[in-house]
Short mmCIF file of the C-alpha atoms (twelve columns), coordinates in Angstrom:
data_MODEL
# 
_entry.id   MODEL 
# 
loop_
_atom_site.group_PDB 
_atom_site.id 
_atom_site.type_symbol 
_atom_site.label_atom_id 
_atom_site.label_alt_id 
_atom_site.label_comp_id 
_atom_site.label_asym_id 
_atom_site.label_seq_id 
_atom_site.Cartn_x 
_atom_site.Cartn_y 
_atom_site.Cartn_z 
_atom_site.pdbx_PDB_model_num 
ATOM 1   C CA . UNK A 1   -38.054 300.154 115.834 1 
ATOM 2   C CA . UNK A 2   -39.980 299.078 112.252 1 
ATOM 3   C CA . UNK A 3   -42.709 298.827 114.149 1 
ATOM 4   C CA . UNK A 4   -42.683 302.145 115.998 1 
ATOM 5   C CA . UNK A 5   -41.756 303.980 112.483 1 
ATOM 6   C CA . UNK A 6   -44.471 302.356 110.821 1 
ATOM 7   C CA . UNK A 7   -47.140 303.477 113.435 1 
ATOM 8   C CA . UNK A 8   -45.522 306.923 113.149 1 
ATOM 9   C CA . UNK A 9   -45.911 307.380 109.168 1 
ATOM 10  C CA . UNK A 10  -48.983 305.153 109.639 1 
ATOM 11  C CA . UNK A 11  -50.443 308.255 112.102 1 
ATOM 12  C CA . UNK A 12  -49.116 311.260 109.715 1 
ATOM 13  C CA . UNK A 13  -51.009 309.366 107.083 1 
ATOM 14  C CA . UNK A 14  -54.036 308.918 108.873 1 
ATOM 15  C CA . UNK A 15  -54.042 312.986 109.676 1 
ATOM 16  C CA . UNK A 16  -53.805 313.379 106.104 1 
ATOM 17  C CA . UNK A 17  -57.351 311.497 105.606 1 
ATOM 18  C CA . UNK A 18  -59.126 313.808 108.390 1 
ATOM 19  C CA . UNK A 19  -58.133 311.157 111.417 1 
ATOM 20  C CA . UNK A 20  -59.064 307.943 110.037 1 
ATOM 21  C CA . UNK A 21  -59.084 305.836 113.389 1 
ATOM 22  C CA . UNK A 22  -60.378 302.954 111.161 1 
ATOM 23  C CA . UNK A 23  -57.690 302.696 108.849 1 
ATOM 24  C CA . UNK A 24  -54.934 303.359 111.951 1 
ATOM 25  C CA . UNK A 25  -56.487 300.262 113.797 1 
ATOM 26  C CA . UNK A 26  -55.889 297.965 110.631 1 
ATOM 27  C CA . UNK A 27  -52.718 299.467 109.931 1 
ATOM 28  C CA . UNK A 28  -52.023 298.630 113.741 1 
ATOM 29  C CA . UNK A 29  -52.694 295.055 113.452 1 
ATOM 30  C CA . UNK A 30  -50.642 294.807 110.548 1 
ATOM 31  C CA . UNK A 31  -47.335 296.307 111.867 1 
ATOM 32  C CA . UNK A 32  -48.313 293.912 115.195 1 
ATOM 33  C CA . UNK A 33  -48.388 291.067 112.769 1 
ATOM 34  C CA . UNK A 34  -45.207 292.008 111.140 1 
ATOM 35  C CA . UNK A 35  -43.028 292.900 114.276 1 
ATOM 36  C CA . UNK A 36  -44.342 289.255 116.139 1 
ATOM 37  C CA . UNK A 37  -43.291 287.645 112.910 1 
ATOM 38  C CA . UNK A 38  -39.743 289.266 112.104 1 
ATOM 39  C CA . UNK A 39  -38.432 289.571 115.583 1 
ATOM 40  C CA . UNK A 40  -35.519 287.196 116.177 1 
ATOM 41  C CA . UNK A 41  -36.271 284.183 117.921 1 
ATOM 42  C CA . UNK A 42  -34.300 284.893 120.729 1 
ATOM 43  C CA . UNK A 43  -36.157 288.103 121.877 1 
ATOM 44  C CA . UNK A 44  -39.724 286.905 120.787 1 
ATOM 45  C CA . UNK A 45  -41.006 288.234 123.787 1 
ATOM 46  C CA . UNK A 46  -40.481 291.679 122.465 1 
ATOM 47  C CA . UNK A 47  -42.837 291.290 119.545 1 
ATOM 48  C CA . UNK A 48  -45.989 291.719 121.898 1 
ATOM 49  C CA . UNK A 49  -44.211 294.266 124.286 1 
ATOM 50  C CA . UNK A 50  -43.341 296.576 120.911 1 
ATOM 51  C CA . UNK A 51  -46.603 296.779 119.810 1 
ATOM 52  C CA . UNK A 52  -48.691 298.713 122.511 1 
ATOM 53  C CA . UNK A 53  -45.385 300.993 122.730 1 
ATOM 54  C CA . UNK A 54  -46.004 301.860 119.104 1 
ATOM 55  C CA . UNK A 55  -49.272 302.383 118.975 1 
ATOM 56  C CA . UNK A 56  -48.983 304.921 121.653 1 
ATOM 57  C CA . UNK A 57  -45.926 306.645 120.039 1 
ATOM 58  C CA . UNK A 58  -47.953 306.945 116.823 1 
ATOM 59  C CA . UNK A 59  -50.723 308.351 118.373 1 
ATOM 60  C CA . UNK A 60  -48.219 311.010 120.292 1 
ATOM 61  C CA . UNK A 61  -46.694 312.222 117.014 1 
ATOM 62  C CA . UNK A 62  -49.875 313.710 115.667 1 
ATOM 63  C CA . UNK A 63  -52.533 313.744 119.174 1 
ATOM 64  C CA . UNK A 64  -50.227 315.737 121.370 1 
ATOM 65  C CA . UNK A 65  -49.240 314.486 125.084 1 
ATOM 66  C CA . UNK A 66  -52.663 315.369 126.475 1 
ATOM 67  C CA . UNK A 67  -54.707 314.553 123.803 1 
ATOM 68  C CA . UNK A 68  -52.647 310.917 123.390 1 
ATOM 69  C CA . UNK A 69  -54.450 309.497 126.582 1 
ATOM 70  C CA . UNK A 70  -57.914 309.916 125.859 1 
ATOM 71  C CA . UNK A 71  -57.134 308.548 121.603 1 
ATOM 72  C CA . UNK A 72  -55.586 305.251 123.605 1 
ATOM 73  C CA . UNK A 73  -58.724 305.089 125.377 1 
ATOM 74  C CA . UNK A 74  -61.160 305.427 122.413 1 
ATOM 75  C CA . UNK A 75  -59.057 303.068 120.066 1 
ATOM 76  C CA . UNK A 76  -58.423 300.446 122.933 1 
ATOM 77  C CA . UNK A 77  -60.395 297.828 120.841 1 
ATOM 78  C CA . UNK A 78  -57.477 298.118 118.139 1 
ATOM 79  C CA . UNK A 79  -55.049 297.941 120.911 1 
ATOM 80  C CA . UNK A 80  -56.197 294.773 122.094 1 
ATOM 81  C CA . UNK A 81  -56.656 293.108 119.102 1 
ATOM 82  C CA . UNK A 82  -53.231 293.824 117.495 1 
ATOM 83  C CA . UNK A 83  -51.398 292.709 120.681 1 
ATOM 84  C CA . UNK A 84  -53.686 289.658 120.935 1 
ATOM 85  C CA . UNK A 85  -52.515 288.729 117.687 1 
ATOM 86  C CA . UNK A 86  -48.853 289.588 118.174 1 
ATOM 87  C CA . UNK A 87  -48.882 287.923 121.561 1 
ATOM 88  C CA . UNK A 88  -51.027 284.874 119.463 1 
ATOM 89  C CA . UNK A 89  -47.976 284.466 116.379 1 
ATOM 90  C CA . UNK A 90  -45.308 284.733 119.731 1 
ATOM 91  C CA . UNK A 91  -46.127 281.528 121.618 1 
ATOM 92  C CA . UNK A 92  -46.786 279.658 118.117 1 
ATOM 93  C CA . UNK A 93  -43.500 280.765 116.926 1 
ATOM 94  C CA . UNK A 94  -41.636 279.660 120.640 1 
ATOM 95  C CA . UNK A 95  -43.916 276.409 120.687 1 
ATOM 96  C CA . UNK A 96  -42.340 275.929 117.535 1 
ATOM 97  C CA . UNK A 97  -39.478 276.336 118.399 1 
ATOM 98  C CA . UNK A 98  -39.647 274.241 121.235 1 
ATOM 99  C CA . UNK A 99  -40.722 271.243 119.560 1 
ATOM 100 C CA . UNK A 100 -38.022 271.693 116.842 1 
ATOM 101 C CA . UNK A 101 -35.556 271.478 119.515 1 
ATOM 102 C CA . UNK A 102 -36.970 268.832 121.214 1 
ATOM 103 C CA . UNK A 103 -36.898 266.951 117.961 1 
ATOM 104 C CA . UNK A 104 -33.394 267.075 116.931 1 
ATOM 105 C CA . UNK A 105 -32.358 266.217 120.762 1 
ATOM 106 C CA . UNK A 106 -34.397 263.065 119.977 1 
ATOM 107 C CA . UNK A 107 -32.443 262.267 117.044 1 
# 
């Protein structure tokens, strides 16, 4: 949800500037970053899944339904690269996790 409102006001703002698909992309990243890294660690796999679902639901709040599929397909670079980096902070945070556990089970 922080995610999804922050691509939102991140979109409005963007319209504001004349578009901006620059600054959307980098704001992107940023709420991908934040949502891999705040998301409890029991549902870490949503951190990746939220941000694609954001992105798009950003981009349908100012683009319109029809106009929503062809911005996804121009700005597919940012796509990637935010939920490369989500998906990236993820499996450190579980591998993390893992080894913590297997740690203290050690002990």
């Amino acid at each position: 949800m922080l995610a999804t409102s922050a691509m939102v006001v991140a979109a409005w703002f963007c319209e504001l500037l004349g578009g901006a698909p620059t600054l959307y992309g980098v704001l992107f990243v940023l709420a991908s970053v934040a949502a891999a890294g705040w998301v409890r660690p029991a549902e870490l796999i949503c951190g990746p899944i939220a941000a694609p679902i954001a992105f798009a639901v950003g981009l349908l709040a100012t683009s319109g339904p029809m106009n929503t599929v062809t911005e996804l397909a121009l700005r597919a670079p940012w796509l990637f690269v935010g939920t490369g980096i989500a998906l990236w902070i993820v499996l450190v945070r579980k591998g993390l996790q893992l080894l913590r556990r297997r740690l203290s089970r050690g002990r």
